[in-house]
C-alpha positions in Angstrom: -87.0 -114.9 -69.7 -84.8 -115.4 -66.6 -84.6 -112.6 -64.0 -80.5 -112.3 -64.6 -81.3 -112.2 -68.2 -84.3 -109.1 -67.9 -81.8 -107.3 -65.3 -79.1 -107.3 -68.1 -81.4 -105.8 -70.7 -82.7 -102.5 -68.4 -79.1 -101.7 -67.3 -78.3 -98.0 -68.9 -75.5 -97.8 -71.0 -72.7 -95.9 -69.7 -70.6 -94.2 -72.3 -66.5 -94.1 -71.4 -66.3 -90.1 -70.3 -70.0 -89.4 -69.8 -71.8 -87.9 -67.3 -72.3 -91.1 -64.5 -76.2 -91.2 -63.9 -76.4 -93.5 -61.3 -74.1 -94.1 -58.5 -74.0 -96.8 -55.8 -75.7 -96.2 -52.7 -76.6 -92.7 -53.6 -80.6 -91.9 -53.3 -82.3 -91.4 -56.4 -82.2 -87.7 -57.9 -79.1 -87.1 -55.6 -76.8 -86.9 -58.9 -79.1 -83.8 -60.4 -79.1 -82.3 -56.9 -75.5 -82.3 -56.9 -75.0 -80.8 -60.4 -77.7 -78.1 -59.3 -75.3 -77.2 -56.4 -71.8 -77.2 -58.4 -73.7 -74.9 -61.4 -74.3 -72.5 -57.8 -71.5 -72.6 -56.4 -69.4 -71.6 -59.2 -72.2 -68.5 -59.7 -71.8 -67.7 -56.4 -67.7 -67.4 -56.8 -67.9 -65.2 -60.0 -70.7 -62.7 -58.6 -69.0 -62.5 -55.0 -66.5 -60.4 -55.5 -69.2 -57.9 -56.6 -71.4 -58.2 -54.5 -68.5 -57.3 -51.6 -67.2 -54.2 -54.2 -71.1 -52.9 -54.3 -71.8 -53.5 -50.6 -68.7 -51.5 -49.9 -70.1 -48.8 -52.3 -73.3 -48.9 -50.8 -72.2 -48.6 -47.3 -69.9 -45.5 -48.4 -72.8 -43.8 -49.5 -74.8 -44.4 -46.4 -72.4 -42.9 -44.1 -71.8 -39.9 -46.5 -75.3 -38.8 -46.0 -76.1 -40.0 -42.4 -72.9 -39.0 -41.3 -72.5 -36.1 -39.0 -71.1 -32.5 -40.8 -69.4 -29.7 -39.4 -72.0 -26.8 -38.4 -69.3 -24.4 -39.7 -68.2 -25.8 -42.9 -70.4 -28.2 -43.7 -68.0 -31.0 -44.2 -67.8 -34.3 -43.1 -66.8 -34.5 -39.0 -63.5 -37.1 -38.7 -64.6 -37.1 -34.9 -68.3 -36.2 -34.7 -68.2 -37.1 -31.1 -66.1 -34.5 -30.6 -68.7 -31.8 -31.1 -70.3 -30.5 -34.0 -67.6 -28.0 -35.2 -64.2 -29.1 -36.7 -60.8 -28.7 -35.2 -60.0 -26.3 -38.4 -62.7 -24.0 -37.9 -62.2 -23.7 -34.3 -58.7 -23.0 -35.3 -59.5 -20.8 -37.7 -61.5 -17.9 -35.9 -59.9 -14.9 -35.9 -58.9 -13.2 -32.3 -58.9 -9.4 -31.7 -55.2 -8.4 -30.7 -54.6 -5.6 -28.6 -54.9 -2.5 -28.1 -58.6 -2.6 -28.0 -60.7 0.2 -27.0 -61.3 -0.5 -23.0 -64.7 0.9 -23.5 -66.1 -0.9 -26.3 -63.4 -3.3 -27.3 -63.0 -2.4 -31.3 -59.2 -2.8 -32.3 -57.4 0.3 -32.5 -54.4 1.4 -34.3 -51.0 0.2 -32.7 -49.5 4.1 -32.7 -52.4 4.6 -30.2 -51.0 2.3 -27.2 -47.9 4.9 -26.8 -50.4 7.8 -27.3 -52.1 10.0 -24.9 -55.8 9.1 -24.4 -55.3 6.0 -26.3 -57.5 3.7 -24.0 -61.2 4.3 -25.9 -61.8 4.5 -29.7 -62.3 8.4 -31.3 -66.5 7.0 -31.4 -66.4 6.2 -27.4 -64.1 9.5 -26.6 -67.3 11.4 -28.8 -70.1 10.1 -28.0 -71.0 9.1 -24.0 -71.4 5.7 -23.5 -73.1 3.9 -20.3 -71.5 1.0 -20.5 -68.0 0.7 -18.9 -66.1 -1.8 -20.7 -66.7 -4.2 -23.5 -65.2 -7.5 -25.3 -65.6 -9.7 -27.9 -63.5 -12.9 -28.6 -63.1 -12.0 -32.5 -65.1 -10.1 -36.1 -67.8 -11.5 -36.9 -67.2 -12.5 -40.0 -65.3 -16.0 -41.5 -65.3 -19.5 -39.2 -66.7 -17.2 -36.4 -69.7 -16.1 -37.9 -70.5 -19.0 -39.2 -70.4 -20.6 -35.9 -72.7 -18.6 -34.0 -75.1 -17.9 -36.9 -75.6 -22.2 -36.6 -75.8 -21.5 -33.1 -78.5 -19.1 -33.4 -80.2 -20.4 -36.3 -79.9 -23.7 -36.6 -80.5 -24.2 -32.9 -77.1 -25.8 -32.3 -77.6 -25.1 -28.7 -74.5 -28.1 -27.8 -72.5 -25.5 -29.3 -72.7 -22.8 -26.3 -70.1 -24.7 -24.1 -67.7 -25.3 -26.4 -68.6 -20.9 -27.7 -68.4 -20.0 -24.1 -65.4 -21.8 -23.3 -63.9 -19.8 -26.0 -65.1 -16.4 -24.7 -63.9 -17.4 -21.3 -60.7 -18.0 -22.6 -59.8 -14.7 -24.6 -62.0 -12.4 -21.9 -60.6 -13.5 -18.6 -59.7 -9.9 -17.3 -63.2 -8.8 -18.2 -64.7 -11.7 -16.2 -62.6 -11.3 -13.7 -63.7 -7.8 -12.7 -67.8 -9.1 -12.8 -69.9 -9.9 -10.0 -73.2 -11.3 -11.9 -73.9 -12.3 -15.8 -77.2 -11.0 -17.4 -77.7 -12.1 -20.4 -80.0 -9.3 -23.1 -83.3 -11.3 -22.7 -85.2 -11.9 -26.2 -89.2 -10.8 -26.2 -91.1 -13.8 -25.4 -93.0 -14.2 -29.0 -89.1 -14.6 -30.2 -87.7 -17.0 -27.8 -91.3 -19.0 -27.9 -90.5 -19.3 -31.9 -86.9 -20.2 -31.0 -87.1 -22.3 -28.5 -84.0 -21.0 -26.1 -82.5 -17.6 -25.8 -78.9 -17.7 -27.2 -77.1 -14.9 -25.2 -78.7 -16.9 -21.5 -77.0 -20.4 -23.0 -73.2 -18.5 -23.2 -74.2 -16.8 -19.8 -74.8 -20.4 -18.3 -71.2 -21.4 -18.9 -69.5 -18.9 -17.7 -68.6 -19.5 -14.7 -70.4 -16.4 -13.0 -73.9 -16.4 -11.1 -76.7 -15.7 -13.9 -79.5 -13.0 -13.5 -82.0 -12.5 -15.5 -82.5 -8.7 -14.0 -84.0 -7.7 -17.7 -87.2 -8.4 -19.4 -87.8 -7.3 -23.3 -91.7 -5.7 -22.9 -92.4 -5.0 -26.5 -91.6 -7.1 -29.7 -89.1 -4.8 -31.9 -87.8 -5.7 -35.5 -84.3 -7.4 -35.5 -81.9 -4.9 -35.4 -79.6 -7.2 -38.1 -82.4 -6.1 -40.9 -81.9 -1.9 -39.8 -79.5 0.6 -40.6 -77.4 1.7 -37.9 -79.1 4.9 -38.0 -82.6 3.4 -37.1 -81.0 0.5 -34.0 -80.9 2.7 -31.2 -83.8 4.4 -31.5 -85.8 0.6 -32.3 -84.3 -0.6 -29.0 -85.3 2.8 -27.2 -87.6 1.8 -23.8 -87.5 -1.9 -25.3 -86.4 -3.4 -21.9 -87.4 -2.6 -18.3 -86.2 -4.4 -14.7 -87.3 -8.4 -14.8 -88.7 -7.0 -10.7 -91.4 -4.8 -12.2 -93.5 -7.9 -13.4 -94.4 -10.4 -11.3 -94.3 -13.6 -13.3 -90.4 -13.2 -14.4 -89.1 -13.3 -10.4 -86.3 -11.1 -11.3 -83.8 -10.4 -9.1 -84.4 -7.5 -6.3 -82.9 -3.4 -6.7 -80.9 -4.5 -3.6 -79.5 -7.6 -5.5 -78.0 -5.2 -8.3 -76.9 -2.3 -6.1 -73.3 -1.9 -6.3 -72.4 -4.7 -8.5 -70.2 -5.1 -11.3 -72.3 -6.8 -13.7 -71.5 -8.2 -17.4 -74.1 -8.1 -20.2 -74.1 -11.0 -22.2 -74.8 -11.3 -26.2 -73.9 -13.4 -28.8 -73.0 -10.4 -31.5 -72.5 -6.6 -31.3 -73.4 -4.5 -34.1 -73.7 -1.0 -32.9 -73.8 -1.2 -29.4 -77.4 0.0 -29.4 -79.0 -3.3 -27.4 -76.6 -3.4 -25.1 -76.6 0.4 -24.1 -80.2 0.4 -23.6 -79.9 -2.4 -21.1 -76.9 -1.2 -19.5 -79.0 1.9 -19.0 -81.6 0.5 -16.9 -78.7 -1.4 -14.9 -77.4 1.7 -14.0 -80.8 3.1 -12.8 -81.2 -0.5 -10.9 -78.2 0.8 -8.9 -75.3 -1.2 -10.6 -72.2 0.2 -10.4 -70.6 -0.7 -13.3 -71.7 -2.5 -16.3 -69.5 -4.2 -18.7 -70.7 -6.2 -22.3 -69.4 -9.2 -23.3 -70.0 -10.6 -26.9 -68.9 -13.8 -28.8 -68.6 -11.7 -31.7 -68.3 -8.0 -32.9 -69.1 -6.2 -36.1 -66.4 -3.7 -36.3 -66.0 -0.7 -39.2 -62.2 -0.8 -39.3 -59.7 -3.2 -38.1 -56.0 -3.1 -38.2 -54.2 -5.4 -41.0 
């Protein structure tokens, strides 16, 4: 048999509209290859547009729980390098509006500010008070409380610029009448377990020289968990002149004689801290003492 003639015999037979197995000047196996790749590339078109829909999904739910959340409300921060509060519940903390009681800065009744004597509250006009003047920015209750409870508790300590910034703003003619800031110093065992005192972070931005004149000497149970009955007497010879122990370098008798001098706190409840530690300012020889809070617990407040 001829070589044309054998040739003829092994040619494959080609059917009109089949699949075309051989092709000239392609490689062998090229045509399965090539099927291989069009079966993939029309799986890769139908599943595509899932894959995008459930990547989206996917990265949705990654930034919902990594994402930043408000400290106040707990909601998702539109601008979390803006701070860790939103612009609502910095809006929404409620202000004390005059008259205020001059002494200890509860709200009074608006009758009073035409009436005799009206300056101090019927609890400062009974009962005598050491310190000279007090404010707060607002109750401590609502967008306010919650604010400086993540503050205190949560150790949101970025949060005492933006806190005292607000205190600044609403106390400027208390401030402006003070010559030092102390802040109410926490017992060491306390501020150890906390890791920063609270009321010393508002004092650092307030734009006033900072003294630590006061040193707690013995632990005493937090005065939130007591009945107002019980607070002053807890607090009672609880703090003593930062001079009187040598490894707190507090500030000199001299260095407090005659000053004006602003006690700093992050809540008032009774009064009862901050009148034991205005006391032993006054016996350090300041002249006046005034408190300064961020927030207030008040009985009764106008409507």
């Amino acid at each position: 048999m001829d070589s044309a003639r054998f040739l003829r015999l092994r040619r494959p037979r080609v059917h009109a509209g089949g699949p075309r197995l051989l092709r000239v000047g392609a490689p062998l196996g090229r045509g399965r290859t090539a099927r291989r790749e069009q079966r993939g590339a029309s799986l890769a078109t139908d599943v595509h547009p899932r894959l995008i829909a459930g990547r989206r999904m996917a990265d949705a739910l990654v930034a919902a729980l990594i994402a930043s959340r408000c400290a106040a409300c707990d909601r998702l921060l539109p601008e979390p390098t803006r701070g860790t509060v939103c612009r609502g519940c910095w809006a929404a903390v409620a202000i004390f509006k005059p008259p205020l009681c001059q002494q200890c800065g509860d709200p009074l009744p608006s009758w009073r500010a035409v009436s005799r004597g009206a300056e101090r509250c019927a609890r400062c006009r009974r009962v005598p008070r050491p310190l000279d003047g007090g404010r707060a920015v607002g109750p401590y209750e609502g967008a306010l409380r919650a604010i400086v409870h993540a503050f205190k508790y949560d150790s949101r300590r970025s949060l005492a610029r933006p806190l005292a910034s607000l205190v600044r703003r609403h106390t400027e003619d208390l401030l402006s009448q003070a010559d030092l800031a102390v802040p109410v110093p926490l017992h060491w065992s306390r501020q150890h377990r906390r890791g920063f005192n609270q009321a010393a972070e508002l004092a650092a931005h307030l734009g006033l020289p900072v003294v630590h004149a006061l040193r707690r000497r013995v632990w005493t149970q937090a005065q939130v968990t007591l009945p107002s009955a019980r607070r002053h007497a807890n607090v009672r010879g609880a703090f003593v002149p930062a001079s009187r122990a040598w490894w707190c370098r507090g500030p000199t008798r001299a260095a407090l004689s005659g000053r004006t001098i602003v006690l700093v706190d992050d809540v008032c409840t009774t009064g009862a801290t901050l009148d034991a530690c205005a006391r032993v300012l006054k016996a350090e020889g300041a002249s006046r003492v005034l408190a300064l809070t961020a927030a207030k617990v008040v009985a009764w407040r106008p409507r």
